[in-house]
Each structure stands twice: as structure tokens, then as C-alpha cells.
Backbone as CSV, one residue per row, in Angstrom:
resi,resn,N_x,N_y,N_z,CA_x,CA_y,CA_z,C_x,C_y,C_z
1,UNK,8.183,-29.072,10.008,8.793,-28.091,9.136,8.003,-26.780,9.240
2,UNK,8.880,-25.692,9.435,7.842,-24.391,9.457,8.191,-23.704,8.178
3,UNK,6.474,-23.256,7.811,6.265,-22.541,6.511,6.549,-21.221,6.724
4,UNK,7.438,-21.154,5.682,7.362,-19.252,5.709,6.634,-18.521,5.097
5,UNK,5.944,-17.725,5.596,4.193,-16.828,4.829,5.147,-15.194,4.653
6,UNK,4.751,-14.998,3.534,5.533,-14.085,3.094,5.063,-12.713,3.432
7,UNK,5.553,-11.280,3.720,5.016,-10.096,4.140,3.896,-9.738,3.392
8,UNK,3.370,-10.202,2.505,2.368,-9.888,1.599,1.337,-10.587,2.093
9,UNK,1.442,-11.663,2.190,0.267,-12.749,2.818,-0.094,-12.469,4.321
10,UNK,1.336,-11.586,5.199,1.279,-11.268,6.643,0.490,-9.639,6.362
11,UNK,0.797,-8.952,5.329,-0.142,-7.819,5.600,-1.092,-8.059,5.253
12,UNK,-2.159,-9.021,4.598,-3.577,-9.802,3.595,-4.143,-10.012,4.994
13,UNK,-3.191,-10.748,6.091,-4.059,-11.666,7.293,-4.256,-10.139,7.890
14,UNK,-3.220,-9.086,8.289,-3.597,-7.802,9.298,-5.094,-6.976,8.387
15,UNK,-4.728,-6.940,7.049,-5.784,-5.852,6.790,-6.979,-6.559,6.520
16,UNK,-7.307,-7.925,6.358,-8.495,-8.478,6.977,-9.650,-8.224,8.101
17,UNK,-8.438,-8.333,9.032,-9.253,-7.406,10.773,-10.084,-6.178,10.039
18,UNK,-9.474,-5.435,9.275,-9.571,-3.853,9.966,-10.761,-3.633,8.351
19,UNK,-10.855,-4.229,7.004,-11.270,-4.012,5.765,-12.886,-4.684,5.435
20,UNK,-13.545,-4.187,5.440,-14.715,-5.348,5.423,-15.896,-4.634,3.790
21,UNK,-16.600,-5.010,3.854,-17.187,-5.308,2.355,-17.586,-3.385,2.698
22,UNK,-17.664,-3.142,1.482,-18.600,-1.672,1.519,-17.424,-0.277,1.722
23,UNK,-16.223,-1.093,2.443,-15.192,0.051,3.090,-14.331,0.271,2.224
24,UNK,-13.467,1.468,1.738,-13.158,2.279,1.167,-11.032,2.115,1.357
25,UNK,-10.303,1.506,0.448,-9.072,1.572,0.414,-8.162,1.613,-0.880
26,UNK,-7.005,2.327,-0.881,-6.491,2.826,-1.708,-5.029,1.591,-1.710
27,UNK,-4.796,0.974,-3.188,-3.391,0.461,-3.788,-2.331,1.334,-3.907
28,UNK,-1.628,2.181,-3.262,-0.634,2.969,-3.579,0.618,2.494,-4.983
29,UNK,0.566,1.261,-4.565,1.643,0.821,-5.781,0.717,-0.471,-6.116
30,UNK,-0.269,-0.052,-7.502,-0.543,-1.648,-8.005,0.326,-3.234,-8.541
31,UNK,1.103,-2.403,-9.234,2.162,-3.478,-9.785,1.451,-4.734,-10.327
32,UNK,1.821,-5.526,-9.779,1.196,-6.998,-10.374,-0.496,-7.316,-10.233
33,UNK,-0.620,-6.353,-9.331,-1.879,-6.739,-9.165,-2.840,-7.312,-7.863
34,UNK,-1.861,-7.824,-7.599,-2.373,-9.097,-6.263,-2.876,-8.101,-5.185
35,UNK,-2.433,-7.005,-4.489,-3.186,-6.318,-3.298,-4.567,-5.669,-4.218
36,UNK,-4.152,-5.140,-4.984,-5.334,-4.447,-5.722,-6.757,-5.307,-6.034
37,UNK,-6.584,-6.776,-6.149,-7.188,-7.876,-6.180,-7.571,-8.617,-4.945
38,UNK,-6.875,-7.945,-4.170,-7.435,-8.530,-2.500,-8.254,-7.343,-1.991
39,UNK,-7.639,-6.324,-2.024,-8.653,-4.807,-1.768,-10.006,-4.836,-2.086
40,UNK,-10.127,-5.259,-3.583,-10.992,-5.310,-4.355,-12.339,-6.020,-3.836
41,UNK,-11.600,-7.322,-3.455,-12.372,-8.755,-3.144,-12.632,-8.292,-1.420
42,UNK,-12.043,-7.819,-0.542,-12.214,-7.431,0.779,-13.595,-6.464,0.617
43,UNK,-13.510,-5.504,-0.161,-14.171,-4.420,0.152,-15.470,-4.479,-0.606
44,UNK,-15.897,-5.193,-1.771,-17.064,-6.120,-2.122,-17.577,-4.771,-2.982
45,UNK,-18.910,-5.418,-4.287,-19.319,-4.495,-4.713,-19.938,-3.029,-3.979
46,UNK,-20.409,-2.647,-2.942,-20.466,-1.339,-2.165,-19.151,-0.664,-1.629
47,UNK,-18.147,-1.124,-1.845,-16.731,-0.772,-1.396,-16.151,0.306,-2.784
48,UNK,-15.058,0.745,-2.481,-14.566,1.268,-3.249,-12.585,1.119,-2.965
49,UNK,-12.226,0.771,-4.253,-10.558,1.086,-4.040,-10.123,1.582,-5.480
50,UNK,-9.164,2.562,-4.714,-8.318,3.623,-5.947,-7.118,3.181,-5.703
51,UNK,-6.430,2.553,-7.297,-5.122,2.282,-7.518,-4.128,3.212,-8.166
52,UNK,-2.940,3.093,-7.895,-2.052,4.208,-8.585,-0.715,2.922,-9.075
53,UNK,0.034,3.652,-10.281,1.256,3.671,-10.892,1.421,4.208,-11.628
54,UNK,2.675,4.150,-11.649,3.123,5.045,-12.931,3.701,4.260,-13.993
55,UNK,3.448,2.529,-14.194,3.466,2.127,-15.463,2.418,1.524,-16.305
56,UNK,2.437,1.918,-17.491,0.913,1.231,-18.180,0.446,-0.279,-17.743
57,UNK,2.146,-1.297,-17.728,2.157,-2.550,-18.056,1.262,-2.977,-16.865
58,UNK,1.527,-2.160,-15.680,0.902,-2.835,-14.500,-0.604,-2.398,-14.514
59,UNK,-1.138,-1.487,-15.131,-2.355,-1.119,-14.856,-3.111,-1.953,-15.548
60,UNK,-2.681,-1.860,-16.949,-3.138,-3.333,-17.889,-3.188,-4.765,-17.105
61,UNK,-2.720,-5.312,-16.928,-2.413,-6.400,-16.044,-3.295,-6.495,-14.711
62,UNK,-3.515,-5.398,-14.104,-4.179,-5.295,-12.794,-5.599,-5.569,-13.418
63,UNK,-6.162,-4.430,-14.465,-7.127,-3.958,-15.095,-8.080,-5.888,-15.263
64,UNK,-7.047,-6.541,-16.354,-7.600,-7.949,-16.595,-7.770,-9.127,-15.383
65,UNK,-6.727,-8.878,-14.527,-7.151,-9.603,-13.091,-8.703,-9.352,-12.747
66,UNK,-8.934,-7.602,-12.733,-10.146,-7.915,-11.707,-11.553,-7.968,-12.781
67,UNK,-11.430,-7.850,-13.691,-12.084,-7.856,-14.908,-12.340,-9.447,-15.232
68,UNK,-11.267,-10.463,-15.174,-11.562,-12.001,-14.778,-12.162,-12.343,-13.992
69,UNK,-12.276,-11.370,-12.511,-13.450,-12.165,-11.561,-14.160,-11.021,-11.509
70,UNK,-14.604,-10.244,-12.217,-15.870,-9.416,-12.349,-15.770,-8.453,-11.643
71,UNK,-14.578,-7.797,-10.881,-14.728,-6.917,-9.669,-14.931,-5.555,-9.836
72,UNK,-15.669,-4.836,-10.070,-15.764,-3.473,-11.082,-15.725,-2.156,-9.784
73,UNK,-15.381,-2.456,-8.799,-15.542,-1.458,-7.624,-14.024,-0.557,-7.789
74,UNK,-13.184,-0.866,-8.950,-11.493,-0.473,-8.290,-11.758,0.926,-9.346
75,UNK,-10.969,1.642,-8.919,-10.465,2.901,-10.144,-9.053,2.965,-10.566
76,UNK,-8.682,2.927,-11.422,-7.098,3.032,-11.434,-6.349,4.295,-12.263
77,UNK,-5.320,4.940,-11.631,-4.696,5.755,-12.002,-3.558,5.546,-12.603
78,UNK,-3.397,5.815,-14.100,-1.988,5.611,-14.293,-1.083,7.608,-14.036
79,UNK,-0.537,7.527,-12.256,-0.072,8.597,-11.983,1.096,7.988,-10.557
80,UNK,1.992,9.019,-10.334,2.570,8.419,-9.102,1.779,8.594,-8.014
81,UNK,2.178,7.656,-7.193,1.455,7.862,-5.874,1.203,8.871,-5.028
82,UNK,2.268,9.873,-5.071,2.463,10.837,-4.622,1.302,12.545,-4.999
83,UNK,0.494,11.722,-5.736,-0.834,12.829,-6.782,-1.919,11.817,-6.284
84,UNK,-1.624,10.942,-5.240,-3.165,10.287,-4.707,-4.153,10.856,-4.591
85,UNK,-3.917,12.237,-3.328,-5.344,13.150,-3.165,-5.694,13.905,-3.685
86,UNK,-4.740,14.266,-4.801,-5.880,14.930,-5.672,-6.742,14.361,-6.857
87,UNK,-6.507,13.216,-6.879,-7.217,12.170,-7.690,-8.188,11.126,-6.982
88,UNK,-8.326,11.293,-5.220,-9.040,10.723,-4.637,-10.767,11.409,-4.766
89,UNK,-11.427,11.377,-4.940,-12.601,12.452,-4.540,-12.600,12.876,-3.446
90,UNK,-13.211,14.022,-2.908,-13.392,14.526,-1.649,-14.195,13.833,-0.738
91,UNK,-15.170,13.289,-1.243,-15.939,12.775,-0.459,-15.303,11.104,0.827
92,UNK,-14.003,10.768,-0.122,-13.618,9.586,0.396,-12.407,10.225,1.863
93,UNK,-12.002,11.224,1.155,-10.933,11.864,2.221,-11.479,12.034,3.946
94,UNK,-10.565,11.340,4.572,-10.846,10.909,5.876,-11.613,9.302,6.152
95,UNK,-12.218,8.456,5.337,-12.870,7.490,5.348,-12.327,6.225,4.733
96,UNK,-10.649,6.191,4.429,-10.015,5.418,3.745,-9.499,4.396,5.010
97,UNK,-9.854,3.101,4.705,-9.984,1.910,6.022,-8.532,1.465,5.714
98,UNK,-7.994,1.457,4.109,-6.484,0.810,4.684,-5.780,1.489,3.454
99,UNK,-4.370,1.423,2.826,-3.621,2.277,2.026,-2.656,0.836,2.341
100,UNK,-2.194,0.603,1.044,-1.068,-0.246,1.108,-0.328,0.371,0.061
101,UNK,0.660,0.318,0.766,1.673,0.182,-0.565,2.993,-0.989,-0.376
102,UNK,3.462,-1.528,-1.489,4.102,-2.674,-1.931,5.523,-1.950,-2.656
103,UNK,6.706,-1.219,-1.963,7.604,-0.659,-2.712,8.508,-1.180,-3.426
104,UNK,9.594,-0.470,-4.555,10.237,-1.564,-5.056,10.062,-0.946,-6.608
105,UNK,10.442,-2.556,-7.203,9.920,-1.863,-8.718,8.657,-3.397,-9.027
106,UNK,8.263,-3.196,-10.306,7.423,-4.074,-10.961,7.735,-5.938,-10.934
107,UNK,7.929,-6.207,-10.590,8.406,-8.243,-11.175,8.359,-8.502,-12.524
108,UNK,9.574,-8.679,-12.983,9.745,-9.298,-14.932,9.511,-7.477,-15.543
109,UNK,9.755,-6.757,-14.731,9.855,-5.424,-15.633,10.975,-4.646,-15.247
110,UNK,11.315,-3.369,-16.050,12.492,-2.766,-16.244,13.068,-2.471,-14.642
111,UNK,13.375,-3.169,-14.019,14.239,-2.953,-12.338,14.473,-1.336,-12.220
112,UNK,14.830,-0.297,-12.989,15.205,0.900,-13.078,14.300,1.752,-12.663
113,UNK,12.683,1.069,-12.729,12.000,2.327,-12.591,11.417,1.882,-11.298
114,UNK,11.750,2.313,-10.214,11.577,2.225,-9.023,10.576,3.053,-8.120
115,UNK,10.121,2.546,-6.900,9.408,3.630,-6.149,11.031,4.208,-5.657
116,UNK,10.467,6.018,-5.253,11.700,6.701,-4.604,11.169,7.307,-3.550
117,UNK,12.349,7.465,-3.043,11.867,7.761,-1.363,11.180,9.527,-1.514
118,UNK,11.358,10.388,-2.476,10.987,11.372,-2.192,9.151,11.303,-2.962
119,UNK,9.050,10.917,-3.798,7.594,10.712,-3.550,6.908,9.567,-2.905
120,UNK,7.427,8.497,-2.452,6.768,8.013,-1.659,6.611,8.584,-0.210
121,UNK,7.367,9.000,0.234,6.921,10.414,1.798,6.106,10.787,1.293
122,UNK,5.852,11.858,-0.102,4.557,12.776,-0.134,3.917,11.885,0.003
123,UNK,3.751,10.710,-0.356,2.162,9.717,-0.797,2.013,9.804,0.876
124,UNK,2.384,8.996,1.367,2.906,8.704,3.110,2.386,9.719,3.577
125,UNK,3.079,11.174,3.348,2.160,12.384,4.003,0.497,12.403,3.801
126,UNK,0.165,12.328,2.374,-1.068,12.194,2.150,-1.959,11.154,2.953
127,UNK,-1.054,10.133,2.521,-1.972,8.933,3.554,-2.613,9.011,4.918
128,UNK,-1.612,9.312,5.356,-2.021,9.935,6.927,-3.472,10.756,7.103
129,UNK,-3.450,11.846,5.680,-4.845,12.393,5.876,-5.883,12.269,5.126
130,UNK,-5.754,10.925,4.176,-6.705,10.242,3.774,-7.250,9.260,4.699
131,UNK,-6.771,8.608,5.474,-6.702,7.802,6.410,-8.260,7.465,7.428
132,UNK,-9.175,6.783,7.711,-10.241,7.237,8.628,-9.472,6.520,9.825
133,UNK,-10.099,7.218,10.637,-9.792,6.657,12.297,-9.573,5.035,12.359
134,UNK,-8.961,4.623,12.883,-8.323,3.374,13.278,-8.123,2.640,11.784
135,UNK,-8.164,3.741,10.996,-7.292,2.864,9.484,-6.179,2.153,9.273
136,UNK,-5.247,1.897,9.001,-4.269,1.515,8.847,-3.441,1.688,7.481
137,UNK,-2.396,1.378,7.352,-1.336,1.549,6.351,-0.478,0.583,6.487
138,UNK,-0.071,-0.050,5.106,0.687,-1.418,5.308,1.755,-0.837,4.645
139,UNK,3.073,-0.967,4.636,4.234,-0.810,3.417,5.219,-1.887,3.728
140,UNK,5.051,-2.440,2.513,6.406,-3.387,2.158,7.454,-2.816,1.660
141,UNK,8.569,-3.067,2.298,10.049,-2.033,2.078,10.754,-3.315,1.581
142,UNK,12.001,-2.849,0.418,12.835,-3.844,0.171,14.206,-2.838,0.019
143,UNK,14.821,-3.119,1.166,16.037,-2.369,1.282,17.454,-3.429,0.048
144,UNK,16.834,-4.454,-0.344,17.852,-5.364,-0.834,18.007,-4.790,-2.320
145,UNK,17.540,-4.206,-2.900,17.581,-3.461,-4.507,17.978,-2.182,-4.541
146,UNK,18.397,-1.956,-5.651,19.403,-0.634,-5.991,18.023,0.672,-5.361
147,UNK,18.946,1.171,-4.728,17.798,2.174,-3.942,16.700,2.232,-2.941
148,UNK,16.815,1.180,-2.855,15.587,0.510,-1.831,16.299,0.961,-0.337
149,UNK,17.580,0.795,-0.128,17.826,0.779,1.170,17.866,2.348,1.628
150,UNK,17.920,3.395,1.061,17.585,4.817,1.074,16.113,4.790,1.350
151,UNK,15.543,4.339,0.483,13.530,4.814,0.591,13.604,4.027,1.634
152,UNK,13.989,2.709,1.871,13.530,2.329,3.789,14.218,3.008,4.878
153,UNK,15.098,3.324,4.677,15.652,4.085,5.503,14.648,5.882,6.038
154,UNK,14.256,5.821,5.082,13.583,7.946,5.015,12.566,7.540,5.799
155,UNK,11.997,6.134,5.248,10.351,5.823,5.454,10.076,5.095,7.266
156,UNK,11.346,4.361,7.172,11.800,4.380,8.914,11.023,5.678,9.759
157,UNK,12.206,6.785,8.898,12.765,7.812,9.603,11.234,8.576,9.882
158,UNK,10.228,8.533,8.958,9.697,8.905,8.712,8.017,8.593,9.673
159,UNK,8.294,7.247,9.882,7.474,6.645,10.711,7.806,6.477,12.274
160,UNK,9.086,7.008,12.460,9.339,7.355,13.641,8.843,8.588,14.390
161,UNK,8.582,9.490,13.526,8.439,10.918,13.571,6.181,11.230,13.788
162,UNK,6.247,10.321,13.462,4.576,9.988,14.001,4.623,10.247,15.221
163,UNK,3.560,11.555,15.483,2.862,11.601,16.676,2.465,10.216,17.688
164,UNK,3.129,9.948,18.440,2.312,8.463,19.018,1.339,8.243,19.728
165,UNK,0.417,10.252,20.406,-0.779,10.080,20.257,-2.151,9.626,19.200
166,UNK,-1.959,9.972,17.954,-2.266,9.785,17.075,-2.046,8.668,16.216
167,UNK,-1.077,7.584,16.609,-0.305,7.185,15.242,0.008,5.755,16.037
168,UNK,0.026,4.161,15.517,0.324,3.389,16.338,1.332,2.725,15.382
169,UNK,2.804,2.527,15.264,3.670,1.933,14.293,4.531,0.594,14.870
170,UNK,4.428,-0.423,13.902,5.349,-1.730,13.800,5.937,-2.128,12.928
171,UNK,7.085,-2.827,13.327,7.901,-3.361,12.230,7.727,-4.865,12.106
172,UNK,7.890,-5.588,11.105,7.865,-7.117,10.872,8.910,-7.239,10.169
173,UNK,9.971,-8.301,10.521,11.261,-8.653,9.835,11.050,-9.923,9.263
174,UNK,11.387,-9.744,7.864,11.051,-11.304,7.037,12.224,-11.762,7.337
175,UNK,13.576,-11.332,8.263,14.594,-12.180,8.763,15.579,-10.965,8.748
176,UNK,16.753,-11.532,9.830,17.754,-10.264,10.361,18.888,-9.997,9.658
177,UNK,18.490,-10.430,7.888,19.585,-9.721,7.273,19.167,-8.239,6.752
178,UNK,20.335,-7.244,6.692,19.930,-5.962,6.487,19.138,-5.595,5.244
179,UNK,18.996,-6.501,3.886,18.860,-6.612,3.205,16.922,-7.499,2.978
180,UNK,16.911,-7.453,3.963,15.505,-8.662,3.791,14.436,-7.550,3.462
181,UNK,13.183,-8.215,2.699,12.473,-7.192,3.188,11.513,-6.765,4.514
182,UNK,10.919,-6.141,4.656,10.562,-5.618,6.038,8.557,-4.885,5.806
183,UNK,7.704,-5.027,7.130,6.671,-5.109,6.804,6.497,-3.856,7.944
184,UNK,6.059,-2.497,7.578,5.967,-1.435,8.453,4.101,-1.379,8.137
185,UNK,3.564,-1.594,9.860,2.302,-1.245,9.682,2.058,-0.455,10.890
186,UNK,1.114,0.868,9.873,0.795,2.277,10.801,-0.865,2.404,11.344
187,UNK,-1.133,2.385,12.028,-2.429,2.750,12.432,-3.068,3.773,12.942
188,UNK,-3.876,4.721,12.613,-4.463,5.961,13.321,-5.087,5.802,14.431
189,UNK,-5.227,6.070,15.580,-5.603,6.169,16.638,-6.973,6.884,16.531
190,UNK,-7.897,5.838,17.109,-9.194,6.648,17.186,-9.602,7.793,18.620
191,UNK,-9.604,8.930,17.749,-9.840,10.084,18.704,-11.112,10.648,18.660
């Protein structure tokens, strides 16, 4: 019987390679918690990770996860993603090892308040130049929810448009309905 490992657990195994204790990555969408709690635990007390949303419920929630296993390295923003760098310090800009974001809305919360495709590009733009050399960027797209199939669609469009000197991009299909979700991972090219 083959197990199916879900895009979340397939971007956990990629940003493993590239995240190691001491190194520096940003939660674009905390939500439940779980990347913000792997970031956390990857990047070890000398590490640092900055989380963003824009709902209380999830920051609360994230906040007591890493506060249960003691992890005091995270910062969290309750702001959209799209106001990352100016809430990043300067000093981290250019030295950020991975940026995930998890799009969509919250799990067991109001479905309405969604990531949208026009600030998630700005975040996306930003990312790129928060980014350190051979960093990476994970995004989970869910084209199957009201609006979702617009923000994957821009964010496609958007990752097509990457320099491919600079820029190394893949897609992962959790299966070939149009509707599934989908695992886009970007990598900077070390120059």
C-alpha cells in the first residue's frame, strides 16, 4: 500500500537539506502553527524565525505551541505578509535560509479571510530580496477554495517570470486534479 505524505511534510523533508540550527527563516503565513514550529525546531536556539498573520487566533495558538516546547527564538507579527521587510530587521535582509508560506485561509476558522493574490506577490517580491544565496522558498497553493485558484494562478505566473539565471523553480502535484493542492519550490542561485 503506498502512503501519501502530504505537501507540508514534502516541503519539512526539502527545507531540512537547506535549514540548519543557528540559520535565519521567515513563516509568511503562520496559521496553525505547524511550519512555524518546525522553523523554530530546525533553526535551534542561535537561529532566528519571523512569523506573520493577520489573525490574532493564529498567533495565539502558534505563540502556545512553541512556548510548550520552550522554543523562544520565533518573533511574531500580527501584520500581512506583504509588510514582512519592513518588520524584518536589517541586519537579517539577504541572510534568510528559507520563507515558507502555507496559502489559503486558517483550519476551523472564518474560510472568508483568505491569503490574496495581490499581497501575497508583494510578500513574494520581498522574499526574493530577503532571501540569502541558495535559500529557498516553499509555497503551498490551494487552487480548490473560493479564490485560491486566482492567487495560484498570479503566483504561477509569477514564478515563471523569475530570472532563471538567478532563480531555480518547481512544481509538486499532490495529484492531476485542477483543484488539488500544489507545492511551488523557488531557490536562489548562488552567485
Amino acid at each position: 500500500m503506498n502512503k501519501r505524505v502530504s505537501l507540508t511534510t514534502k516541503a519539512h523533508n526539502i527545507i531540512q537539506k537547506y535549514l540548519a540550527a543557528g540559520d535565519y527563516a521567515i513563516d509568511a503565513t503562520v496559521g496553525n502553527g505547524h511550519d512555524t514550529l518546525f522553523l523554530s525546531k530546525q533553526t535551534g536556539l542561535n537561529g532566528r524565525v519571523f512569523g506573520f498573520d493577520i489573525q490574532q487566533q493564529a498567533l495565539d495558538l502558534t505563540l502556545l505551541k512553541l512556548e510548550s516546547k520552550q522554543l523562544i527564538n520565533t518573533e511574531l507579527f500580527h501584520v500581512n505578509h506583504s509588510k514582512m521587510e519592513q518588520h524584518i530587521p536589517t541586519q537579517y535582509h539577504r541572510k534568510i535560509k528559507v520563507i515558507m508560506f502555507n496559502l489559503g485561509y486558517l483550519p476551523g476558522s472564518d474560510k472568508s479571510v483568505i491569503t490574496r493574490a495581490d499581497s501575497t506577490l508583494l510578500a513574494l517580491n520581498q522574499s526574493i530580496t530577503l532571501l540569502a544565496p541558495s535559500g529557498i522558498i516553499t509555497i503551498t497553493a490551494y487552487p480548490g477554495h473560493q479564490g485560491g485558484a486566482e492567487e495560484t494562478r498570479q503566483i504561477m505566473q509569477w514564478c515563471n517570470c523569475l530570472p532563471t539565471e538567478q532563480y531555480t523553480f518547481q512544481t509538486i502535484y499532490s495529484s492531476d486534479k485542477k483543484t488539488a493542492p500544489i507545492l511551488l519550490i523557488i531557490q536562489k542561485v548562488v552567485t
